[in-house]
C-alpha positions in Angstrom: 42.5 -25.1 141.1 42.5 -29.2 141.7 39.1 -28.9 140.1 40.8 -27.4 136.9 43.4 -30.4 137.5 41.3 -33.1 137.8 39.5 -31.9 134.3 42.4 -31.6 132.3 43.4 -35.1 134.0 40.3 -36.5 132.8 40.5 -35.2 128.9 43.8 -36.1 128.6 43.1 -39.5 129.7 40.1 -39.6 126.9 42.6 -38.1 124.6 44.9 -41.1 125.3 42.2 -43.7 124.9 40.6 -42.4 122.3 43.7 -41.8 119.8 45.0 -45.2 121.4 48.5 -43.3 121.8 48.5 -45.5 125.0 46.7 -48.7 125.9 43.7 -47.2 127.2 44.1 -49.3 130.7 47.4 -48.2 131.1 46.7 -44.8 130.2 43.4 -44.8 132.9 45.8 -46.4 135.5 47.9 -43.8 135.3 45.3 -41.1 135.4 43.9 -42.6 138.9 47.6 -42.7 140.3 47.9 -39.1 139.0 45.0 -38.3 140.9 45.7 -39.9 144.2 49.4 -39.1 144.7 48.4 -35.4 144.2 46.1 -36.1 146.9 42.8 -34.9 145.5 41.1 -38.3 146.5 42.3 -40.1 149.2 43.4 -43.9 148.1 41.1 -45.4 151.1 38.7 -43.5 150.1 39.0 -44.3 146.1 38.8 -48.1 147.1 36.0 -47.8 149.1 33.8 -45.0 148.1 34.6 -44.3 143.8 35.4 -47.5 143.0 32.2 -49.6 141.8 33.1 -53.4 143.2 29.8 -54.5 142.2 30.3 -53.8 138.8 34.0 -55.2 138.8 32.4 -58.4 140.5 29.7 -59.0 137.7 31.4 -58.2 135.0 34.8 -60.9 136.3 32.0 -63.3 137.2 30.5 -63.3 133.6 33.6 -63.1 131.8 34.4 -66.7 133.7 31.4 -68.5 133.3 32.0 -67.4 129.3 35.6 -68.4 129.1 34.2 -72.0 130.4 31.0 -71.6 127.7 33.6 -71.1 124.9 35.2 -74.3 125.3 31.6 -75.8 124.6 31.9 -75.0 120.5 28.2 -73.0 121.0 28.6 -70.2 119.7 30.4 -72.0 116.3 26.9 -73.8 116.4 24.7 -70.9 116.4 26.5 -69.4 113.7 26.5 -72.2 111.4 22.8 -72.7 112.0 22.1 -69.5 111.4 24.0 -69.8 107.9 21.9 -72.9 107.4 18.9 -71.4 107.5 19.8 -68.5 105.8 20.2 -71.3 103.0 23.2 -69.2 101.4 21.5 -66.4 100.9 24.2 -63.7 102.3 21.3 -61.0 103.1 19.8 -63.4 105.1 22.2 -64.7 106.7 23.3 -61.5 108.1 20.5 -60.1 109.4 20.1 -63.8 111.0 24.1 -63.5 112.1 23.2 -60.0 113.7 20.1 -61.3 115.5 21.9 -63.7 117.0 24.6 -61.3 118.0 21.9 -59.1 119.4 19.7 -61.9 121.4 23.5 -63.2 123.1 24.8 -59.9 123.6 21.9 -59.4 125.9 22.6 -61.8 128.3 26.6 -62.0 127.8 29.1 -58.6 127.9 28.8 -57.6 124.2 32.6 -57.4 123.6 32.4 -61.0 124.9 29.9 -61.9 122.4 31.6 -60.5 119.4 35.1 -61.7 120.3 32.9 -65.3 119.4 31.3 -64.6 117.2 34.0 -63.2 114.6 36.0 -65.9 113.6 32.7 -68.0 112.4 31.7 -65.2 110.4 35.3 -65.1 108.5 34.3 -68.8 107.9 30.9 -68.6 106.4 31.6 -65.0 104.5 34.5 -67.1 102.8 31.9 -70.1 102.3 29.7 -67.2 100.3 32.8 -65.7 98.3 31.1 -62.2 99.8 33.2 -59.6 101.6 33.0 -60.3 105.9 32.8 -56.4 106.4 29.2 -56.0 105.9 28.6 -58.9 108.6 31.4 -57.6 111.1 29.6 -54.0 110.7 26.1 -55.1 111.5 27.1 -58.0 113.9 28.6 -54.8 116.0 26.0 -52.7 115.8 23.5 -55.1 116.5 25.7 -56.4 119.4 25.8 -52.4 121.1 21.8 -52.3 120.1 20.9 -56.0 121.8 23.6 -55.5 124.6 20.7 -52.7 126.0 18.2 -54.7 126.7 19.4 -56.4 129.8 21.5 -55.6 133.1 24.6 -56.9 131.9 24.3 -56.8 128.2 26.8 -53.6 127.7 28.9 -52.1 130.9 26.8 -48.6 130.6 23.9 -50.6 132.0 26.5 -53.0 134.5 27.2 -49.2 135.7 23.8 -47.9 136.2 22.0 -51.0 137.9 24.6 -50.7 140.4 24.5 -46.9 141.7 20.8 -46.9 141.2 20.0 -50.0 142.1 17.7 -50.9 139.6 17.4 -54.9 139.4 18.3 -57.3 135.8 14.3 -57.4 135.7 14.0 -53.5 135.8 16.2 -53.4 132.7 14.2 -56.0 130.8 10.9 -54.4 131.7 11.8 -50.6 130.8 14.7 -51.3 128.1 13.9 -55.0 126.1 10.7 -53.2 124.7 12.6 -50.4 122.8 15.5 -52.8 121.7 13.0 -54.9 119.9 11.6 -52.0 118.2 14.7 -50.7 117.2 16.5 -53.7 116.0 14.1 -54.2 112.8 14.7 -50.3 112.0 18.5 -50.8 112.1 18.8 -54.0 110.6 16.0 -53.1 107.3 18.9 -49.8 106.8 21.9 -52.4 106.6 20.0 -54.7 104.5 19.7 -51.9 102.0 22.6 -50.2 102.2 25.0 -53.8 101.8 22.6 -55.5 99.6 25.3 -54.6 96.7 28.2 -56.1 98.0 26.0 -59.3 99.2 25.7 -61.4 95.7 26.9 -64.9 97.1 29.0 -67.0 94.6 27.6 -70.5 92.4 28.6 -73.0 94.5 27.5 -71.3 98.1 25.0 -73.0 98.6 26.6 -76.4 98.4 29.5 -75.0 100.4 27.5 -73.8 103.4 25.2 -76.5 104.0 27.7 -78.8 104.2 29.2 -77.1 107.3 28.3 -79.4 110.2 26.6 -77.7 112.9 26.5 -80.7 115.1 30.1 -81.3 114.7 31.0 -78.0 116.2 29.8 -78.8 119.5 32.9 -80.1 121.1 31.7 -80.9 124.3 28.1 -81.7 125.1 28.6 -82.5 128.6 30.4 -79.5 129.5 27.7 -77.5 127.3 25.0 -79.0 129.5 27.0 -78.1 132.6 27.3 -74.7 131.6 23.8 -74.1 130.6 22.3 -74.8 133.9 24.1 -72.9 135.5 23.7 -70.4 133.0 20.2 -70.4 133.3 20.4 -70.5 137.2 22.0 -67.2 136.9 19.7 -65.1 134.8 17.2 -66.5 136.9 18.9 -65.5 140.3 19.3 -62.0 138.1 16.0 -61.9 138.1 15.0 -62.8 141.3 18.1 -60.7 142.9 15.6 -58.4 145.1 14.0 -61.0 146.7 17.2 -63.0 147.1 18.9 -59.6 148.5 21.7 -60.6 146.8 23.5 -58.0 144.8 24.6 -58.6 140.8 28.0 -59.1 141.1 27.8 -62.1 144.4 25.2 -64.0 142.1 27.8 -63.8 138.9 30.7 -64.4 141.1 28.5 -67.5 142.7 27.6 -68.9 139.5 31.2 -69.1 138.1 32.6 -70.9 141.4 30.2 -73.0 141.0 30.6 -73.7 137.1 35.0 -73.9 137.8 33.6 -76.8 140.2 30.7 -78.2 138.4 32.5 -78.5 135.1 36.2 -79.6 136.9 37.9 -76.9 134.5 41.0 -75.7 134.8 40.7 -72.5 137.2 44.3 -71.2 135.9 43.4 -71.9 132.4 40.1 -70.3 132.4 41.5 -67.2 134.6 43.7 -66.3 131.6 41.1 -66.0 129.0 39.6 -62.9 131.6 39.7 -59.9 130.0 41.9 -58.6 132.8 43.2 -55.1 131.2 39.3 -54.4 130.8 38.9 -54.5 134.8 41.4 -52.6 135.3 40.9 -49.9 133.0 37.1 -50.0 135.1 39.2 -49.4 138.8 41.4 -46.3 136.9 38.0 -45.3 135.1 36.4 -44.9 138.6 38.9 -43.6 140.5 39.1 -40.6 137.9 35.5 -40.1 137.6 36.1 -39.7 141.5 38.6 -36.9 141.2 35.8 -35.1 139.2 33.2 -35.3 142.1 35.2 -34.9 144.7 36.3 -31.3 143.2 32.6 -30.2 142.4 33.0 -30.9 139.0 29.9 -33.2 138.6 27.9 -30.7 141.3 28.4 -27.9 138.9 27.2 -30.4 135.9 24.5 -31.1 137.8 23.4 -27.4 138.9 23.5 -26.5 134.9 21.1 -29.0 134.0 18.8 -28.2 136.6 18.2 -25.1 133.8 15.5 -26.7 133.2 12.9 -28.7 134.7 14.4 -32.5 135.3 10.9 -33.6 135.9 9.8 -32.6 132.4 9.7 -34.7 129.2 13.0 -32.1 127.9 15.1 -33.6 130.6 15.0 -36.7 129.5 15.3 -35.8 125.5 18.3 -33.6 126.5 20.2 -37.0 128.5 19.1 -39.1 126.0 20.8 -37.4 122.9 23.5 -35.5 124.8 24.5 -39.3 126.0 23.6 -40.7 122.6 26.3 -37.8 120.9 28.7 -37.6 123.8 29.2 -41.4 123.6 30.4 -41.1 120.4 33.1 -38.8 120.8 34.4 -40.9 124.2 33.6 -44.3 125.0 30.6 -45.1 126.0 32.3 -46.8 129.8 33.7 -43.1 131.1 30.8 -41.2 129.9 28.4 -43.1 131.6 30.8 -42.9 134.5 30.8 -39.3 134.5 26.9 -38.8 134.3 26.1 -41.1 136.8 27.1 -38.8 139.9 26.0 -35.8 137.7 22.5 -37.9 137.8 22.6 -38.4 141.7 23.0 -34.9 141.7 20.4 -34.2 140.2 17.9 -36.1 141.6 18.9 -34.7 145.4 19.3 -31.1 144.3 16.0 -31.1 142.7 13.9 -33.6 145.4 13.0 -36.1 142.9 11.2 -38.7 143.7 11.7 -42.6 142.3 9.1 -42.4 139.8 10.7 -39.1 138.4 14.5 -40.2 138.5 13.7 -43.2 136.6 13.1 -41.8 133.1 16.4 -40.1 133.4 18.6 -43.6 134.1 16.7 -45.1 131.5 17.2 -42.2 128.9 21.1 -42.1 130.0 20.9 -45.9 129.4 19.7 -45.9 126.2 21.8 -43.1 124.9 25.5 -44.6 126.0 24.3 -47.6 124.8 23.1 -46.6 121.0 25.7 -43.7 121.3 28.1 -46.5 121.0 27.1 -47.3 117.5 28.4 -43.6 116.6 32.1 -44.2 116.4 34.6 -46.7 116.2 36.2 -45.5 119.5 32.9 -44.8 121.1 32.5 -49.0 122.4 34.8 -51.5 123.0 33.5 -53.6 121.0 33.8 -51.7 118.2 37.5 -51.6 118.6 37.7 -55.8 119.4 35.4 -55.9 115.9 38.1 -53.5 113.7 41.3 -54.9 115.4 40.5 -58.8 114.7 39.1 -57.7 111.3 42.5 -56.0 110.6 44.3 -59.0 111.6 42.3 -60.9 108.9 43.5 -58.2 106.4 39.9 -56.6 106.4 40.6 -53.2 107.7 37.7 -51.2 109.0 38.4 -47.8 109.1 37.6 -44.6 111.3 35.9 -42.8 108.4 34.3 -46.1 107.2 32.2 -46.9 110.7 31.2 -43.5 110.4 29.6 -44.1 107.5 27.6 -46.6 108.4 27.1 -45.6 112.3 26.2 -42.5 112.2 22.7 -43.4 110.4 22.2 -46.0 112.9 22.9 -44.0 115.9 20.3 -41.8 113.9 18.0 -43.8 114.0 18.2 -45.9 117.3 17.7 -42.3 118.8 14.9 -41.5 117.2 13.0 -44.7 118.0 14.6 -44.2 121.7 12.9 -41.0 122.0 9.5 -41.7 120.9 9.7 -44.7 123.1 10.5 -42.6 126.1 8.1 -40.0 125.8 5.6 -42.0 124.6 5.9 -44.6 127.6 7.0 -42.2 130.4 5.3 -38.8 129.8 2.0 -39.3 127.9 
């Protein structure tokens, strides 16, 4: 019965976020107090067993040192640059716009990246008379595609690295590979299918390189700042095994150092956060508790073992089931729910490191190029279609569809070659 509970909890939570009847944070806050007052988990044991705190520590300690980063005018830079070298071409100057969106949303949160990279586009779209929607569409998609590549490039992988503990380097190693394959695939579609709409007006040229790159750095001592420690943290990322430090301490490290570094304003930075998003994590886990703590992700588990999770099939079967799945939920709870259902797996069925790994990496890549299926399916997607809306360029449900469904296509299909070619042949 409280397994029946916890599963109709759970879908009418995803119901709630997905419709966006109720902010989804409230609506997964409410779930995990649903779940612990009627006592099917514990709330000692939701804070220290179901709830991930080295995901909510990496992903707060990022989301500072970018707030400070954003004060620096870099990201206006990049996008100017990448305008300027695009010499007012428009179908240039998105694919470079969604490169860029792809190389920093591998080393910054993805929602992060677009929420800075949005209002530049508006600017240079308007500097090219062309529509902003084909940019906003491929800067997203791009950003979900890039955003795979790295430990903390999209929360899926956040959630991963920390319950298998598989390092930043791991992810670069196993996942960067396929992200630079599948990037040129993607971006040669959008070029195609928006080259219409991309016929830049007479005086564009004139218009765009006259936007001063070098003026849009507003601080060049702060940016200096911020870039060492920056890079001190990647590098710490990297080196994270042999520092036996865990993600989340280095993040949380590096941005109380930068607050103290750079002399910010620790009240003033702490508001830019993205607070609702780490809560809506805590509720997230706590309800993905409620399902394994009533069997629900065993009996997941014992259904895939069907078939052999050793085999090349098990890994196809994660990969698209995640890829699909994704799409219909966001990306963040699904990879929630399959991570125990993983675990599972792996103990039920004695596998051994070198057979479990396939299996993260396929659920990796799926949740992450799932969330190019739907505009509900990341939350980027939804940061992308609500700050277009509020620039009277409405992006609709049936819209992203049209255009991320075919990507999803193909980012799975390059995915799967990928996996089988490198980790069964």
């Amino acid at each position: 019965m409280e397994a029946i509970f916890a599963v109709a909890l759970f879908v009418v939570v995803l119901v709630l976020v997905g419709t966006e009847v109720v902010n989804r944070t409230v609506a997964a806050l409410l779930g995990a107090a649903v779940v612990i007052s009627f006592g099917i988990v514990e709330q000692s044991e939701a804070a220290t067993e179901f709830i991930d705190w080295n995901t909510i520590g990496l992903l707060a300690g990022m989301m500072v040192i970018v707030a400070v980063l954003d004060k620096t005018g870099l990201f206006e830079y990049l996008a100017i640059k990448s305008a300027r070298w695009g010499k007012a071409k428009p179908g240039r100057i998105m694919i470079l716009l969604a490169v860029v969106t792809a190389v920093l949303s591998a080393f910054l949160d993805n929602v992060t990246t677009v929420i800075l990279m949005v209002p530049v586009t508006f600017l240079i779209a308007d500097a090219l008379g062309v529509s902003p929607l084909p940019f906003m569409l491929t800067q997203v998609l791009a950003s979900n595609i890039g955003g795979a590549a790295t430990l903390i490039g999209d929360p899926p992988n956040i959630l991963i690295g920390s319950a298998a503990g598989l390092s930043f380097a791991d992810f670069v190693v196993n996942l960067a590979p396929v992200v630079v394959l599948t990037l040129p695939f993607v971006l040669v579609y959008l070029y195609f299918v928006f080259r219409g709409e991309l016929k830049a007006s007479p005086t564009s040229e004139e218009t765009v390189m006259s936007l001063d790159a070098r003026g849009a750095i507003r601080d060049p001592v702060l940016l200096r700042k911020c870039l060492i420690v920056l890079g001190a943290v990647i590098l710490a990322f990297f080196l994270h095994g042999a520092l036996h430090l865990e993600a989340a301490t280095i993040a949380l490290f590096g941005a109380a150092v930068l607050l103290l570094y750079a002399r910010s304003d620790v009240e003033e930075v702490l508001r830019e956060v993205e607070w609702p998003t780490l809560f809506f994590f805590v509720g997230l886990f706590v309800l993905v508790g409620g399902l394994e703590a009533t069997g629900v992700v065993g009996g997941i588990a014992e259904l895939m073992t069907a078939f052999d999770a050793t085999s090349a099939l098990a890994a196809v079967v994660i990969l698209w089931g995640s890829g699909i799945a994704s799409g219909v939920i966001d990306n963040i709870p699904f990879t929630a729910t399959m991570i125990p259902v993983v675990q599972e797996l792996a103990r039920s069925e004695n596998l051994t490191e070198a057979e479990l790994r396939p299996l993260w990496w396929s659920l990796a890549l799926g949740a992450d190029f799932g969330g190019n299926f739907t505009l509900i399916a990341a939350s980027a997607n939804v940061v992308v279609a609500g700050m277009s809306e509020r620039a009277g360029q409405k992006i609709s449900f049936v819209k992203f569809l049209l255009y991320g469904i075919p990507v999803t296509l193909i980012s799975l299909v390059v995915a799967t070659v990928y996996v089988l070619v490198r980790y069964y042949t």
